[in-house]
C-alpha atoms as a printed R data frame, in Angstrom:
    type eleno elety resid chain resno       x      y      z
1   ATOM     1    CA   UNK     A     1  80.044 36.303 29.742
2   ATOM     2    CA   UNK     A     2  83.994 34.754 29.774
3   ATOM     3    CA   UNK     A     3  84.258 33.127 33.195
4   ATOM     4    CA   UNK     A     4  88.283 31.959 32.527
5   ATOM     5    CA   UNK     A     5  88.974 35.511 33.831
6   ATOM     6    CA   UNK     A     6  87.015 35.119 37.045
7   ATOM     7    CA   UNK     A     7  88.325 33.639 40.698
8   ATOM     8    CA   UNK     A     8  87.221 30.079 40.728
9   ATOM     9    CA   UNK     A     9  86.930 27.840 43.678
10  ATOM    10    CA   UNK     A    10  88.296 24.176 42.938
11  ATOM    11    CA   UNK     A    11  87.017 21.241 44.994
12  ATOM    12    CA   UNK     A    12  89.927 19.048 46.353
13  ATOM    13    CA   UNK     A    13  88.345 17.251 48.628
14  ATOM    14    CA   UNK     A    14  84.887 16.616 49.852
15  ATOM    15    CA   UNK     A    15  84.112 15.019 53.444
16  ATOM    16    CA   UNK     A    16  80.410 14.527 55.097
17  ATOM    17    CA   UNK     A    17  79.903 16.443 58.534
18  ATOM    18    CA   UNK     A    18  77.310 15.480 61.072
19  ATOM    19    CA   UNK     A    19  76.579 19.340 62.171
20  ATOM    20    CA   UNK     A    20  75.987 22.174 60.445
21  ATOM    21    CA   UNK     A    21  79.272 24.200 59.867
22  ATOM    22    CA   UNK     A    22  79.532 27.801 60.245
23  ATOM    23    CA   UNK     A    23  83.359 28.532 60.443
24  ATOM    24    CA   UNK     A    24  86.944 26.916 59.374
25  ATOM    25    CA   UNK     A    25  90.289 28.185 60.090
26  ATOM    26    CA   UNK     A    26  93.665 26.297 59.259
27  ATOM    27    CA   UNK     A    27  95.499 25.653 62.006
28  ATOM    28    CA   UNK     A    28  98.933 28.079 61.900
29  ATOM    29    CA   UNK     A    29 101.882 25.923 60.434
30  ATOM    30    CA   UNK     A    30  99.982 22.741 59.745
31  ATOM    31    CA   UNK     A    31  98.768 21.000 57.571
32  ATOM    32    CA   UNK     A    32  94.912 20.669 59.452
33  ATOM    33    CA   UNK     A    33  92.337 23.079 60.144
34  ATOM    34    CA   UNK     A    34  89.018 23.215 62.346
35  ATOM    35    CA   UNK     A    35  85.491 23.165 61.593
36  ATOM    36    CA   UNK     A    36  83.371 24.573 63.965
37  ATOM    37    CA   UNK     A    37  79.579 24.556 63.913
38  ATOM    38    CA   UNK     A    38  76.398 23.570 65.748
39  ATOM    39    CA   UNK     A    39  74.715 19.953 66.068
40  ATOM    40    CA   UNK     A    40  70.628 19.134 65.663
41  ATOM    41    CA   UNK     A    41  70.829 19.214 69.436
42  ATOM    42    CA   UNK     A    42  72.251 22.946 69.786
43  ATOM    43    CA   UNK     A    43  75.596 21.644 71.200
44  ATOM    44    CA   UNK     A    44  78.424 22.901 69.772
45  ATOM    45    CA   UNK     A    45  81.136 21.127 67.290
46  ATOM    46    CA   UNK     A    46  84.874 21.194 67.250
47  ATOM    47    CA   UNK     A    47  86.675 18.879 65.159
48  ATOM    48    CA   UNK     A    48  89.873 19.065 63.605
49  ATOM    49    CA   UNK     A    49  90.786 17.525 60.224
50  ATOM    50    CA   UNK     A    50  94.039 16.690 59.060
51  ATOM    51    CA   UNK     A    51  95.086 16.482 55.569
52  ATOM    52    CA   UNK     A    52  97.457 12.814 54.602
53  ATOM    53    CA   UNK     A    53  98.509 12.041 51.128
54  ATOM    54    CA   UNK     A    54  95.324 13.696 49.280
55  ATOM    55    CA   UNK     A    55  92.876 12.225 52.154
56  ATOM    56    CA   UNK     A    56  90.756 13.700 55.069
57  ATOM    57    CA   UNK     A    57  91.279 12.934 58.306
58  ATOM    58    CA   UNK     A    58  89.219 13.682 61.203
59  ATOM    59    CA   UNK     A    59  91.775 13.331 64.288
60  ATOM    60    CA   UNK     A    60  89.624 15.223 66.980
61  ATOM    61    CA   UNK     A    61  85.674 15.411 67.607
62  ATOM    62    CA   UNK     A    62  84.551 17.303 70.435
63  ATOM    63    CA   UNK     A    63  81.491 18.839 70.933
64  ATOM    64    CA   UNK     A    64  80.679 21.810 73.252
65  ATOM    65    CA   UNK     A    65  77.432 23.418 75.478
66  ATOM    66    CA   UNK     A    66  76.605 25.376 72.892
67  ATOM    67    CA   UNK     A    67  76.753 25.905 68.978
68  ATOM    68    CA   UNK     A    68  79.845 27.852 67.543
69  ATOM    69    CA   UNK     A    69  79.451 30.693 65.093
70  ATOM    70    CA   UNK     A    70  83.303 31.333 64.837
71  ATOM    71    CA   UNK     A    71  87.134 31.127 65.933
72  ATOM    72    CA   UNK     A    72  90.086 32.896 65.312
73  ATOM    73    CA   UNK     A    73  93.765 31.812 66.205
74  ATOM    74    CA   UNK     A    74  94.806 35.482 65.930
75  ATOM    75    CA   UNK     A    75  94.908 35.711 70.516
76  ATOM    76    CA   UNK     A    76  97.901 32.968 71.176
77  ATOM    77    CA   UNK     A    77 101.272 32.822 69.313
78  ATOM    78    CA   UNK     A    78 102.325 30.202 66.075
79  ATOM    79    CA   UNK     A    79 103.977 27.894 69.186
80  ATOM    80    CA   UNK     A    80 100.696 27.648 71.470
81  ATOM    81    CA   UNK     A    81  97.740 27.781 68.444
82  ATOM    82    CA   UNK     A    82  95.246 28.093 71.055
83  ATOM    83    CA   UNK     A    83  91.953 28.933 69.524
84  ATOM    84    CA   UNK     A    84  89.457 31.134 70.744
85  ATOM    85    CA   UNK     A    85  85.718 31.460 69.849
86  ATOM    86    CA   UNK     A    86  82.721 34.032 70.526
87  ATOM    87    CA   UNK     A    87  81.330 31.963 73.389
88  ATOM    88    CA   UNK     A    88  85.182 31.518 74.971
89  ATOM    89    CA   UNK     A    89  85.561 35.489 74.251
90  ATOM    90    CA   UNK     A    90  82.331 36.522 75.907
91  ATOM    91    CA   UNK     A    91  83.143 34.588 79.134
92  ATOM    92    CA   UNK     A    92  86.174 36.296 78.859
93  ATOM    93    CA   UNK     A    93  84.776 39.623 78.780
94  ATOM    94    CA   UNK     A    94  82.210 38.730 81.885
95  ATOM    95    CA   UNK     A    95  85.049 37.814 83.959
96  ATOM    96    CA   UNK     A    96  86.679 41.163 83.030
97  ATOM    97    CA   UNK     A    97  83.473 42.746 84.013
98  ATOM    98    CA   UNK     A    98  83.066 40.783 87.698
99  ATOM    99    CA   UNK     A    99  86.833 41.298 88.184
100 ATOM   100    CA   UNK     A   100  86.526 45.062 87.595
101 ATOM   101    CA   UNK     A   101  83.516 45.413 89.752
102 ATOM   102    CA   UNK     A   102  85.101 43.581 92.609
103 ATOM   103    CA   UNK     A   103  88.102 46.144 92.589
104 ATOM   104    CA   UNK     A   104  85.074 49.041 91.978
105 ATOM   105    CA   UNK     A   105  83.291 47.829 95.269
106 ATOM   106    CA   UNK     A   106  85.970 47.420 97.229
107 ATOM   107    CA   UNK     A   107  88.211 50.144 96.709
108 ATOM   108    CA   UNK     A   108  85.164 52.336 97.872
């Protein structure tokens, strides 16, 4: 089998994470992106590298309540880059829900 033809992923650099990473997403119009994943102690990780002269830099560590399965950037605008993940997004969606059956209740 001729492998030439075939995508290949190249290894620029390689950095050691205390967590277990389940998602990364560059950060829109930078040159840094976010890993997000879940420590040995189920709370959440959020760090953002940033990438200077060929090297890895971690810039931000922050860790969360819980473990994070994913993010997107695709909810705010290039300007803000706010991200959002699945725990952020369900609280979201609860406050929807208490908001909607506030205006239910008392509307009756």
């Amino acid at each position: 089998m001729d492998t030439t033809d075939a995508p290949q992923i190249i290894e620029h650099i390689h950095k050691n994470v205390n967590f277990t990473p389940n998602d990364t997403k560059w950060i829109p119009s930078s040159a840094r992106f976010v890993g997000m994943g879940i420590h040995p102690n189920a709370k959440g990780a959020l760090n953002v590298y940033q990438l200077n002269n060929g090297d890895l830099e971690n810039i931000i560590e922050g860790t969360t309540a819980n473990g994070i399965k994913c993010g997107t950037f695709s909810a705010s605008s290039l300007e803000e880059r706010n991200i959002g993940t699945e725990y952020l997004f369900l609280l979201f969606l609860i406050i929807q829900f208490l908001i909607f059956c506030f205006i239910y209740i008392s509307y009756w």
